[in-house]
N, C-alpha and C positions, 0 to 999 in steps of 0.2 A: 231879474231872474237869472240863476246862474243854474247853469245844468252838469251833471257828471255824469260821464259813460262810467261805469264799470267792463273793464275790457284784458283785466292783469293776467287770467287764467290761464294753465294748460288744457283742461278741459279733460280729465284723464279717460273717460266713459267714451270721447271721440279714439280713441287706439291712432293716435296720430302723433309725429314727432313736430307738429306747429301747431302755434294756438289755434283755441275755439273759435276765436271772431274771425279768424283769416281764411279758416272755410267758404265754401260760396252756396248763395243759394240766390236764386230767380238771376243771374247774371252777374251778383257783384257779393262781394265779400259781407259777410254780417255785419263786421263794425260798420263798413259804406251805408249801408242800410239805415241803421242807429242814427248814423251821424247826419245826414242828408235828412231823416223827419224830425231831429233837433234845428237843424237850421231852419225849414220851413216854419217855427215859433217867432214870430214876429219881436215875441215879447224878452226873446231871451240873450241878454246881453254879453254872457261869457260861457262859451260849454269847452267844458274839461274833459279827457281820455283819459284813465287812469291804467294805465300800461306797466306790462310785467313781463312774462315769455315775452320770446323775441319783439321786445318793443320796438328794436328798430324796424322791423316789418309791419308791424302796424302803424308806427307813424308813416310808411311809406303809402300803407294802401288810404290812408284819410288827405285825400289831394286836395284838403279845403282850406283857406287861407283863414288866420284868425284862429284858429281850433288850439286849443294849450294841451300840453302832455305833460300827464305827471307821472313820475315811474314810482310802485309798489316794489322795491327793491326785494321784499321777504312777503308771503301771500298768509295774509292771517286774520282771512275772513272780509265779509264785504264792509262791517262798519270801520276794521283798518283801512281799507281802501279807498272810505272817505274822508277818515280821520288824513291821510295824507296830503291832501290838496289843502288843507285849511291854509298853510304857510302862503301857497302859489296864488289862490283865490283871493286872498286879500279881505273884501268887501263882508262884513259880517250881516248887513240889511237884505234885504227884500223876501227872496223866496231861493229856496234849494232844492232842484228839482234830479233824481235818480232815476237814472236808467242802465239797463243794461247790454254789453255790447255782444250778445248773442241771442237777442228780441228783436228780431226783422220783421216784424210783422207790426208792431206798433202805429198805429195810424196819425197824422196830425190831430186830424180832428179832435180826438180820442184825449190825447195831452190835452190839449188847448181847454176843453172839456174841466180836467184835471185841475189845472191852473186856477180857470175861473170858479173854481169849488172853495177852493183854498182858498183863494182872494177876496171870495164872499163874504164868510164866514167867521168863526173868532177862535176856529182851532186852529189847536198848534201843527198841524200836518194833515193829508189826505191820501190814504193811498189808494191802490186799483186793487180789488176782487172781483170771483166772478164764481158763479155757482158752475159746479162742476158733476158730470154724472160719475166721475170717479177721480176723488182729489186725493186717493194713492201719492204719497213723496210730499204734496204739497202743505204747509203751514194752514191752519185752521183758524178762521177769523170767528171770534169769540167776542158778542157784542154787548155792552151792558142793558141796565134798565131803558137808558134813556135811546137807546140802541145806534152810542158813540161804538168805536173799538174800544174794546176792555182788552184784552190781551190775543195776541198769536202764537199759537199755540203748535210746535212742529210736533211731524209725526209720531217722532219716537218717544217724544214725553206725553201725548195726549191718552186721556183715559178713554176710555171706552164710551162713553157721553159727548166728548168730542170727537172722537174720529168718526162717529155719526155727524157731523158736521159738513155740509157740500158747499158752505161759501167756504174759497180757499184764497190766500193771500196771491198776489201776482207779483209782490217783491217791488212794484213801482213805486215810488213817492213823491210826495210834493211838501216840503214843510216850511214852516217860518223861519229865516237863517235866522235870527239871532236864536231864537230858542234852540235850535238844533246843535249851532255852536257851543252853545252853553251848556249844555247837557251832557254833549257827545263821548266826553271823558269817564263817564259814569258807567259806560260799557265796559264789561269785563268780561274774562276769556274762560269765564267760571264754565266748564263743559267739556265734555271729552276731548274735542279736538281742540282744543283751547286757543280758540278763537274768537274775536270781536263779529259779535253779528250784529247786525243793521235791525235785526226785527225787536232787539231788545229797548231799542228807539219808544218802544209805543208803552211799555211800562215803566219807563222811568219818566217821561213826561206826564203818564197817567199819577205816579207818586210824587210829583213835584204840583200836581193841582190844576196838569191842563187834559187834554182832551184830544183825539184822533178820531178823523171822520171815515167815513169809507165811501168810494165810491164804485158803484159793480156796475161791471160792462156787462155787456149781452151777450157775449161770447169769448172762452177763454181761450180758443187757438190767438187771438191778436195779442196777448201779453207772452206766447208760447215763449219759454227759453230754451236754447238745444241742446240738448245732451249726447246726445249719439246719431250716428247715422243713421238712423230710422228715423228723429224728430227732423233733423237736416233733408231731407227726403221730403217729408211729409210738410218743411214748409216751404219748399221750392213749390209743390205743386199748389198749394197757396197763392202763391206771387206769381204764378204762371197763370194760376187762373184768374187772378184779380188782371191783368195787363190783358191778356185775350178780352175778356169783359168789356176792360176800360177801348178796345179797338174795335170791338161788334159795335158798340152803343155810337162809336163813333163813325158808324158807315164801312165796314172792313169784313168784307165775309171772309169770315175761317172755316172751310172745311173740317170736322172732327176736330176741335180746338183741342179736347184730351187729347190727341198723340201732338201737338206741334211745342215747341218751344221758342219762347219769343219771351226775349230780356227789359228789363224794365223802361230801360232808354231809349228803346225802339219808337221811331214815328211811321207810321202809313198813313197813308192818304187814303180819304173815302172812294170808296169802289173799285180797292182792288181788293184782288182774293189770292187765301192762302190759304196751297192745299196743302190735305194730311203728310204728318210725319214730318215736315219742315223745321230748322231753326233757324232764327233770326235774332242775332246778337250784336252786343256790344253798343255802340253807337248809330248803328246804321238808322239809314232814314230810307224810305221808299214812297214815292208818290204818289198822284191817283193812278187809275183805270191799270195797274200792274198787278201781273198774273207770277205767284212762286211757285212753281212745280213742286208736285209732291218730292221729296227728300230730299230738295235741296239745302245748302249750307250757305247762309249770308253773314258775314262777321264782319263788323268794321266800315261799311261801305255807303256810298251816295248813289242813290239808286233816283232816276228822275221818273217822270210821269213816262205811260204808255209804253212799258219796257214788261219784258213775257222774258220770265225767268223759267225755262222748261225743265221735268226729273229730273234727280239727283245730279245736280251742276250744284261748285263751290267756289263762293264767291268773298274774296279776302282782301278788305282793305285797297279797294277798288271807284272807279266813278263810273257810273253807265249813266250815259245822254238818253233824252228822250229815243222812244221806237226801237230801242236795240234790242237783237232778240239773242239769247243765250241758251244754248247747251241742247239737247241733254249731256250728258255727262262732259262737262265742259269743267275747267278748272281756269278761275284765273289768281294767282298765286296771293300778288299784292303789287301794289304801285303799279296799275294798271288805268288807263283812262278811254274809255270805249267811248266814240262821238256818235255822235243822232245816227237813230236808222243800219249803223251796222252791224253783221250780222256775226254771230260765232258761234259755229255750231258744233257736233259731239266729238267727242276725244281730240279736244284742240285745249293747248294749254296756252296762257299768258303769262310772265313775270316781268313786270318793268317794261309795257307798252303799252305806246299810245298807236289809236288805231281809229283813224281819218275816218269820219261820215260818208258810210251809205257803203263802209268797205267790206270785203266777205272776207272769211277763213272758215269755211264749213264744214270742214273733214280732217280727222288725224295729223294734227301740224304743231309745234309747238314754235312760240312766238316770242322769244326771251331779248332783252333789251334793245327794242325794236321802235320805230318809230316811221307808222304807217300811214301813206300821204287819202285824200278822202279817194271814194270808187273804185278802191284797186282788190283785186281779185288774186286769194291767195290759197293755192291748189291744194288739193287734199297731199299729205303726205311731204310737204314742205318743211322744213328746220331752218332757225338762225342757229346756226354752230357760233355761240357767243362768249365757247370758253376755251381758252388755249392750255388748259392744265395750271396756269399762274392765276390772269387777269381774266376780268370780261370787258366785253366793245359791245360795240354798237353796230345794229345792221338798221339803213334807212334807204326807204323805200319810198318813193312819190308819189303823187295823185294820178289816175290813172294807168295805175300799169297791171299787169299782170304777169303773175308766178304761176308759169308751170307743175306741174303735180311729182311731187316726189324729187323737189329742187333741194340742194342745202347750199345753203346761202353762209360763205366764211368771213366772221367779220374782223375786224370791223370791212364795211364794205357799204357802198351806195351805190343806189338803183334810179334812177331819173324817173320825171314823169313821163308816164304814158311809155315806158319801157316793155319792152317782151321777154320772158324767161322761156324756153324751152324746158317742157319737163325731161325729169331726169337730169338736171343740169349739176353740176359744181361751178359755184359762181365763185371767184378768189378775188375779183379786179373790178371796178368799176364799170356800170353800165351806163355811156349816156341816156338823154332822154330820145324816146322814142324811135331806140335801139332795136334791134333782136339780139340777144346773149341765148348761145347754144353751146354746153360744153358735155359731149360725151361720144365714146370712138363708135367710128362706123358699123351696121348692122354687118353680120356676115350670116348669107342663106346655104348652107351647103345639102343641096338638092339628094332625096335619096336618103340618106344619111339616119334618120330617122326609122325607115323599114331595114335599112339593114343593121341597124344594132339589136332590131327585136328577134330579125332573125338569125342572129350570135345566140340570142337570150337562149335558143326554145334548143340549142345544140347540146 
């Protein structure tokens, strides 16, 4: 089984200066998509990308080892675009199976399906339709007596007797490589845009003496291909809602599943819950009995059991230990490692800190290349000043200590265990451990002072 993405396109209908596969939908790029339910094919021993606009970005976004690229140097229709891999492919036997790299919705099953139809039987090809309540744009599958494919039939040539037609072609294929090889030269760019089209496939094997099967799905959003931001739209929320599905079924209460967004890669664990308006991206994982607050932001991150992700906190390429409890409105940037049990609560930021079991930071503080010992208590209104205008340092801070409220801590700089900060402080020098560091000038009360400015005021 050799498979080809078609992927060469600019896609001119998306109004966009990068190809159509490199869009994204449910979290990862369309060709990602393609390529990732090609590899689930047990059966398929070499799949090809046939790349054209910025190919070099598409080979960038297919991070899958094994995967060939052939580049469409000039775009002159999709059976040019198979006609180009013959050289790269090699292998003329088994089976040739087409797909496209702006069809993210395609399912294994569905191929697999496909394949075995093909592999059954004694035609020369199979491909996918599906009845349509308005196959508007789409090729018209026109079947004969024996009710093989006779011919496909596109819009703007079909007569009136066809375009009452509602199976519509889905553009997938599966055929016999050697037949397909053999034939494939026979295509011609007889037609306006004078182009090699792939559907012209099914009448010239029909006049060579073989035969095309069809095979019709039950529903044709799974073959969708996208054309514009509306189709792109329409199948995010697709794959948004197949992965919410695939997470209810799996023990995962989601609040209003319609408003959240949650990426295909995402794992959670049974019995937590995730409330409205949330997204959840990228790689992240999250364990059981964890609570996402409404409108929070997860990207990237390792999130363990029994962690309560409170409103609108963002959470970026981060690790939180068991019990930690975050936010609301908490940010932690990235490269952040939160241990068991501590705590970080609203308008406290993180970037590039680790932050010791069972420690607080609860209030208005930002915590930037930091490195926080377990227990230590860090007061509302506290800063590491961790950038001198050139470089950043590092501020470290030990197991129990505690920082005063509205401290700024200049680093680089270290704080001992079990140390005292005075709030209000400017730390510049080290504190031993179980120190007290005070730095700020004496109070002055000038008695009085107060009533007689007010009575200046009223002269």
């Amino acid at each position: 089984m050799t498979i080809v993405i078609l992927a060469a396109g600019l896609g001119t209908r998306m109004k966009s200066r990068k190809a159509k596969v490199l869009h994204r939908a449910g979290g990862k790029t369309l060709i990602e998509h393609v390529v990732e339910t090609a590899l689930k094919l047990t059966s398929a021993d070499r799949i090809a990308v046939v790349v054209g606009h910025h190919a070099e970005e598409v080979r960038k976004a297919v991070q899958h080892p094994g995967i060939r690229f052939v580049e469409q140097k000039e775009q002159k229709g999709t059976g040019h675009a198979v006609m180009v891999c013959r050289e790269a492919l090699g292998a003329q036997s088994g089976y040739l199976m087409i797909l496209y790299g702006d069809s993210p919705l395609l399912l294994p099953e569905t191929l697999q399906r496909l394949i075995d139809k093909q592999s059954a039987g004694e035609a020369a090809g199979t491909l996918l339709s599906a009845i349509m309540h308005d196959p508007t744009g789409y090729g018209r599958v026109v079947r004969d007596s024996s009710d093989h494919l006779a011919e496909i039939v596109e819009q703007k040539a079909a007569n009136p007797q066809q375009l009452a037609i509602r199976e519509a072609n889905m553009g997938i294929y599966c055929y016999r490589a050697d037949l397909f090889w053999k034939y494939v030269d026979q295509i011609r760019p007889d037609n306006p845009a004078h182009e090699y089209y792939l559907t012209d496939m099914v009448a010239i094997l029909d006049g060579a003496g073989f035969y095309v099967e069809v095979m019709q799905i039950a529903n044709a959003d799974e073959a969708l291909g996208i054309n514009d931001r509306v189709d792109l739209a329409h199948v995010d929320r697709i794959l948004r809602y197949r992965k919410t599905h695939e997470l209810m079924i799996g023990g995962v209460t989601i609040e209003k599943p319609e408003t959240v967004s949650i990426d295909g890669d995402v794992r959670i664990g049974m019995d937590s819950v995730v409330e409205p308006f949330t997204r959840i991206l990228g790689r992240t994982s999250i364990g059981e009995n964890c609570r996402i607050g409404a409108g929070a932001i997860v990207h990237d991150s390792e999130i363990a059991d029994d962690v309560e992700i409170f409103p609108y906190t963002i959470v970026n390429r981060s690790k939180l230990e068991r019990g930690v409890q975050l936010g609301p409105f908490a940010r932690l940037r990235f490269d952040n490692h939160v241990a068991e049990g501590a705590h970080i609560g609203n308008f406290v930021e993180l970037k590039k800190t680790q932050m010791g079991a069972g420690s607080k930071a609860n209030h208005l503080t930002y915590l930037g290349d930091a490195k926080i010992g377990a227990k230590t208590n860090i007061g509302a209104g506290t800063i590491t000043c961790n950038y001198d205008g050139f470089n950043k340092h590092q501020t470290a801070i030990g197991a129990g200590a505690f920082v005063g409220s509205n401290s700024s801590l200049i680093a680089p700089v270290e704080i001992g265990d079990g140390a005292i900060v005075g709030a209000g402080s400017v730390i510049t020098d080290p504190v031993p451990a179980d120190s007290l560091a005070i730095s700020r000038p004496p109070q002055v009360v000038k008695p009085e002072w107060a009533r007689k400015l007010r009575a200046l005021s009223r002269k």
